[in-house]
N, C-alpha and C positions, 0 to 999 in steps of 0.2 A: 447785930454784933456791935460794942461799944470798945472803943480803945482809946490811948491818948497821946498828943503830940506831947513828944519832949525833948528837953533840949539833950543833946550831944554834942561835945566840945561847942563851936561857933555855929553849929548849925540846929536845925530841927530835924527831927528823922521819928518816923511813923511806923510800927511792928504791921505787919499784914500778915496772920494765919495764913499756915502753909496748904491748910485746905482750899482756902481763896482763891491762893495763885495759884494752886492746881485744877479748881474750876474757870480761872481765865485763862488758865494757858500760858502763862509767865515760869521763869526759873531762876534761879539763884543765881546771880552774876547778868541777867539779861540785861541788855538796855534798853530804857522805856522812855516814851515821850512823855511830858509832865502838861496839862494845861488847864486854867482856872476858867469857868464859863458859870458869872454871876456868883455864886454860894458852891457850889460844886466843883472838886478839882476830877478831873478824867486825865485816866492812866491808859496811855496805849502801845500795842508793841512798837520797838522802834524801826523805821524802814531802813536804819543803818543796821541793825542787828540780823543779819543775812550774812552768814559766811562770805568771804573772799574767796576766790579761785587762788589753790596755791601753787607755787612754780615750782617744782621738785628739785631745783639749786636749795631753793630756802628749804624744802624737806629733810635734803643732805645735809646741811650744814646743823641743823639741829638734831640729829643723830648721834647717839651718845659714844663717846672714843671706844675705840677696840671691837665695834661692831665690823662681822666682816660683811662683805658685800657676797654677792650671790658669783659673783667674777673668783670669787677668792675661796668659794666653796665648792667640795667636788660633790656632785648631788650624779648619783647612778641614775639611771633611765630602769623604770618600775614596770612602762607598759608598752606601749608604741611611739612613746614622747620622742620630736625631732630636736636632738639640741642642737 
């Protein structure tokens, strides 16, 4: 498979077939490590790109206005549930 570098604004930026990245394993928005060895650049996943553990403050607070909380809804009991 042949492609080519081009320029984009101030930078250089390289198209990679979506079949590619889906035979390495990569995705759209991931972040990769970039490294040159001799003639050869190698692309790898990044070991920052592992989810974070998230705090369910920060969960709350990105919840869109007007949502009600499960406090604020009356949910009947269907089977043997202990509320």
């Amino acid at each position: 498979m042949t492609t080519k570098i081009q320029k984009w604004g101030n930078s250089q930026g390289l198209r990679i077939p979506k079949d590619l990245l889906d035979t390495a394993g990569f995705a759209v928005g991931q972040e990769i490590e970039i490294e040159a060895s001799g003639r050869h650049i190698l692309l790898k996943k990044s070991s920052r790109s592992r989810r974070k553990p998230c705090r369910i403050d920060d969960l709350l607070a990105r919840m869109p206005k007007g949502v009600k909380s499960l406090a604020e809804v009356s949910i009947k009991a269907r089977g043997q549930e202990v509320w």
